[in-house]
PASESE-53078 format. One record per atom (N, C-alpha, C): residue number from 0; residue in one letter; atom name; x, y, z. Coordinates in nm, 2 decimals. Each point is the difference from the previous one (the first is absolute). Example, Ala and Ser with C-alpha at 12.3 -4.5 7.8 and 13.67 -1.06 7.14 Angstrom:
SITE/n/res/atom/u/v/w
SITE/0/A/N/1.32/-0.57/0.78
SITE/0/A/CA/-0.09/0.12/0.00
SITE/0/A/C/0.09/0.12/0.00
SITE/1/S/N/-0.04/0.11/-0.07
SITE/1/S/CA/0.09/0.11/0.00
SITE/1/S/C/-0.08/0.11/0.08
This chain:
SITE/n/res/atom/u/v/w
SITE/0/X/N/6.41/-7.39/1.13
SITE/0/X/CA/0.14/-0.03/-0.02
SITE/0/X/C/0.01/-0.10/-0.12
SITE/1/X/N/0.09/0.01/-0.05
SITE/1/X/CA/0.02/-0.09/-0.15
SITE/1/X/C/0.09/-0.08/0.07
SITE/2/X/N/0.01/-0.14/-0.12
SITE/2/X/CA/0.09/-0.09/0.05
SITE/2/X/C/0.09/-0.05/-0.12
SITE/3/X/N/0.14/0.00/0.07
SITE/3/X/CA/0.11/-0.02/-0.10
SITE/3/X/C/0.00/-0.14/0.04
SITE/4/X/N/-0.01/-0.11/-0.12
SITE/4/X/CA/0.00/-0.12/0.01
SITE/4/X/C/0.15/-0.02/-0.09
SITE/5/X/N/0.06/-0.08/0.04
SITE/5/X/CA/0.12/-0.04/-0.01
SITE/5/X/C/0.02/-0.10/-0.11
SITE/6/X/N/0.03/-0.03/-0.17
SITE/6/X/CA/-0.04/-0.16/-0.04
SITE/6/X/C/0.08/-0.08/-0.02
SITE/7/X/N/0.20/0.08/0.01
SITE/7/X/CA/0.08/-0.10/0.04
SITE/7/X/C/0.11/0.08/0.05
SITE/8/X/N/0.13/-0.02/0.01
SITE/8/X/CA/0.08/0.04/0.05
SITE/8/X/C/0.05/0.15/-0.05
SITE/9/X/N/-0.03/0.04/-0.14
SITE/9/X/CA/0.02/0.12/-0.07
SITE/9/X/C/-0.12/0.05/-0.03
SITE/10/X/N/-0.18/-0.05/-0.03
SITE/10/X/CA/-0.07/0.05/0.01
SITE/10/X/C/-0.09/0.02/0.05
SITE/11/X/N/-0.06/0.16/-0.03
SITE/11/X/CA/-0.11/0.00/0.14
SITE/11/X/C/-0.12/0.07/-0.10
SITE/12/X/N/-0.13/0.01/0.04
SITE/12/X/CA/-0.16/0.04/-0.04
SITE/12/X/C/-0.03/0.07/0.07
SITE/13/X/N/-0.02/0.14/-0.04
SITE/13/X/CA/-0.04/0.10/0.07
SITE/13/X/C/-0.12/0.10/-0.02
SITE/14/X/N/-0.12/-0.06/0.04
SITE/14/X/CA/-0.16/0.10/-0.10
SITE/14/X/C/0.04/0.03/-0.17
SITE/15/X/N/0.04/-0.17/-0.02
SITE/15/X/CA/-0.02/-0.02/-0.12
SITE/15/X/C/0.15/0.01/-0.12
SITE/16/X/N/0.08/0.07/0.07
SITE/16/X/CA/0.12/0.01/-0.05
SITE/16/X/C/0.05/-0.10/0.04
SITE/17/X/N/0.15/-0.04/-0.06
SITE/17/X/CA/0.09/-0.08/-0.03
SITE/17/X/C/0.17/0.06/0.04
SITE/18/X/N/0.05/0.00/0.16
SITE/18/X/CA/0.09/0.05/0.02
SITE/18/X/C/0.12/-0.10/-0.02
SITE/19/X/N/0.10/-0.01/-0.04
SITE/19/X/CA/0.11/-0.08/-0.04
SITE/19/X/C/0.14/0.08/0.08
SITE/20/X/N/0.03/-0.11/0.05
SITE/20/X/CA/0.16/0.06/0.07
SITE/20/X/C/0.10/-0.06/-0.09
SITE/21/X/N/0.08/0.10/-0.02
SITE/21/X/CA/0.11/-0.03/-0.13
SITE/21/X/C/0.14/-0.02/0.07
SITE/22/X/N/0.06/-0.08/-0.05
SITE/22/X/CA/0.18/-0.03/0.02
SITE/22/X/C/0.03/0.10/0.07
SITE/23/X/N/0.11/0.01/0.10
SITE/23/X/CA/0.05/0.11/0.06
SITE/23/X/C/0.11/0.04/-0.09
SITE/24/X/N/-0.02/0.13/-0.01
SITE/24/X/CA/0.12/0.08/-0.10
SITE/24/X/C/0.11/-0.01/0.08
SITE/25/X/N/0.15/-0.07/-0.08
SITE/25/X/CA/0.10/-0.03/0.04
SITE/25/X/C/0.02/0.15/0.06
SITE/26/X/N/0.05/0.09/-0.04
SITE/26/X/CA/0.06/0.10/0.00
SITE/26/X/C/-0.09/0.10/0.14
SITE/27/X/N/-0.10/0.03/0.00
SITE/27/X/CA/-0.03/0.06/0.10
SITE/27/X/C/-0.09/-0.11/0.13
SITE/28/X/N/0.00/-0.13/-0.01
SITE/28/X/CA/-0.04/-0.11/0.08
SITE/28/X/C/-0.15/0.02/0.03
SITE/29/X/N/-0.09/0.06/-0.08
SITE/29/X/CA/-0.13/0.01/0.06
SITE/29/X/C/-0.06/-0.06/-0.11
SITE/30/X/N/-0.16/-0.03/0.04
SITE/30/X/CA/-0.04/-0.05/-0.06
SITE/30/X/C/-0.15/0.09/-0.05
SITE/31/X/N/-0.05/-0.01/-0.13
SITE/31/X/CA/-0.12/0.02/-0.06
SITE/31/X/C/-0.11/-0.04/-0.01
SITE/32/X/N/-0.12/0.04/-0.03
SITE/32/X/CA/-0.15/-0.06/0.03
SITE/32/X/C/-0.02/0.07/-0.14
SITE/33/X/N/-0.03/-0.07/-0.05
SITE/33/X/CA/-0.08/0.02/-0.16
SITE/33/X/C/-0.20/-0.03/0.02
SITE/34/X/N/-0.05/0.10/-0.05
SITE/34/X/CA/-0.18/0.01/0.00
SITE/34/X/C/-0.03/-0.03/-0.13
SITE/35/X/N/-0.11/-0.06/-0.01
SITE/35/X/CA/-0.04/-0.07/-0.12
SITE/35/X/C/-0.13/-0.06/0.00
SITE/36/X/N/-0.11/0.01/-0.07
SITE/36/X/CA/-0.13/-0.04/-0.04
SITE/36/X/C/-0.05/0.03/-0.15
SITE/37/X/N/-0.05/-0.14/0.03
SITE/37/X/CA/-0.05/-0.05/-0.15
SITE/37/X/C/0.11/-0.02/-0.13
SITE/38/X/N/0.12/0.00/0.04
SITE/38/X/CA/0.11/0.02/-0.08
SITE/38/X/C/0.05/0.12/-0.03
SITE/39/X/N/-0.06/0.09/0.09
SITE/39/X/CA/0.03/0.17/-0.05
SITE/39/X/C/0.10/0.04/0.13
SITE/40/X/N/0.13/0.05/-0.01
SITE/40/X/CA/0.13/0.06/0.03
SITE/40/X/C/-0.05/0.12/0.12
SITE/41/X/N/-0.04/0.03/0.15
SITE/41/X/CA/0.02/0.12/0.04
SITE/41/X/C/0.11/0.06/0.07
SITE/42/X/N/0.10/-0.06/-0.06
SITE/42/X/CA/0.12/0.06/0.11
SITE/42/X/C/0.10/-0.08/0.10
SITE/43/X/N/0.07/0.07/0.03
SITE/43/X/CA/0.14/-0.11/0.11
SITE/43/X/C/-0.02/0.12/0.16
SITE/44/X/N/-0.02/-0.10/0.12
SITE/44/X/CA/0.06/0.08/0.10
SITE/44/X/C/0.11/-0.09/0.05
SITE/45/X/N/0.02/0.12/0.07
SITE/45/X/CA/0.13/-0.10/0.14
SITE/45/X/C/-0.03/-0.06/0.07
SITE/46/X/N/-0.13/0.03/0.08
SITE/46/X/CA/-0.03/-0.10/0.13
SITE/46/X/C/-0.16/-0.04/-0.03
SITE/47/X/N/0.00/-0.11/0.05
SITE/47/X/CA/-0.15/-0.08/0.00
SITE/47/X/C/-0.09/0.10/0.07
SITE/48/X/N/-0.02/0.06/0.06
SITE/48/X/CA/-0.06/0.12/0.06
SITE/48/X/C/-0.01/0.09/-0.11
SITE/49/X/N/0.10/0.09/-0.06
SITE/49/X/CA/-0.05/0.07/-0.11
SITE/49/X/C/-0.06/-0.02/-0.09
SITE/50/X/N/-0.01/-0.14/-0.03
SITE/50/X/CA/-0.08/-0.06/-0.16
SITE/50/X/C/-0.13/0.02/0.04
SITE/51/X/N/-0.02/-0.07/0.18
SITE/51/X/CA/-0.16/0.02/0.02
SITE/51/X/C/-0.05/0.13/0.00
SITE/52/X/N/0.09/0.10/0.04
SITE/52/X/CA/-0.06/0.15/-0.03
SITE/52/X/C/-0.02/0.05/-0.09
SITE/53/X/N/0.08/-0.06/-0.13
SITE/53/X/CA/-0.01/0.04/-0.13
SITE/53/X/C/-0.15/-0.08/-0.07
SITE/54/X/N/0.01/-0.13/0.04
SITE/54/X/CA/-0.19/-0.01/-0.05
SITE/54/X/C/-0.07/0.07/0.08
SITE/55/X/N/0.03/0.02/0.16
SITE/55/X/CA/-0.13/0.07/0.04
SITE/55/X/C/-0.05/0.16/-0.10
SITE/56/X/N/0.11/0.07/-0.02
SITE/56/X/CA/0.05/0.08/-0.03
SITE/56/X/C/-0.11/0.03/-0.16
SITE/57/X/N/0.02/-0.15/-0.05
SITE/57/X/CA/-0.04/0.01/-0.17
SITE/57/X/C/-0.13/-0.04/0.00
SITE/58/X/N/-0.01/-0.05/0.09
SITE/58/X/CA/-0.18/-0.02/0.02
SITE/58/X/C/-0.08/0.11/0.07
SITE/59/X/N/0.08/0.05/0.08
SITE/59/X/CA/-0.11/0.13/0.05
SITE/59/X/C/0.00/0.09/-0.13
SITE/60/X/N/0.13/0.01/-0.05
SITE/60/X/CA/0.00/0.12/-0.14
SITE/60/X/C/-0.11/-0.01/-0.09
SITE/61/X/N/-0.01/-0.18/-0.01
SITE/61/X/CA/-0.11/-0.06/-0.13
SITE/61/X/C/-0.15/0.03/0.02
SITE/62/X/N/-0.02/0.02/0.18
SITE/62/X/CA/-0.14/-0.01/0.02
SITE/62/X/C/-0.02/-0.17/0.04
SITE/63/X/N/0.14/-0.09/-0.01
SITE/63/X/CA/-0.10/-0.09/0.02
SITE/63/X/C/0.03/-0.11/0.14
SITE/64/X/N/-0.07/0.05/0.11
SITE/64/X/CA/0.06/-0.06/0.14
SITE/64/X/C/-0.09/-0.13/-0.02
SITE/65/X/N/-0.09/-0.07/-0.07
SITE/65/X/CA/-0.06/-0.11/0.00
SITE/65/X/C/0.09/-0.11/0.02
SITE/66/X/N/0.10/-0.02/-0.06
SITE/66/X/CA/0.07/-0.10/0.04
SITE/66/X/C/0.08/-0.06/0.12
């Protein structure tokens, strides 16, 4: 089981990624999770749940579950 470590109120570490929770968009009231490692950009989800599927997701593609 991997562990989502939490490092402040908006960000969380996830097997190495960098999940960020963004401002809630006025207009439809939800809020975003921005993915990011090593300063490289992978994407926005809607819920903290999908950002971790989306690294699980990018690391099984890569070959690389080591982390």
């Amino acid at each position: 089981m991997r562990q989502l470590i939490q490092l402040s109120r908006h960000s969380y570490v996830y097997r190495g990624f960098t999940i960020q929770k963004c401002p809630r968009n006025p207009v439809t009231m939800s809020n975003t999770y921005v993915i990011s490692n090593d300063g490289n950009y992978f994407g926005r989800d809607f819920a903290l749940a999908e950002a971790i599927q989306t690294v699980d997701s990018m690391l099984k593609q890569g070959g690389n579950n080591a982390r």
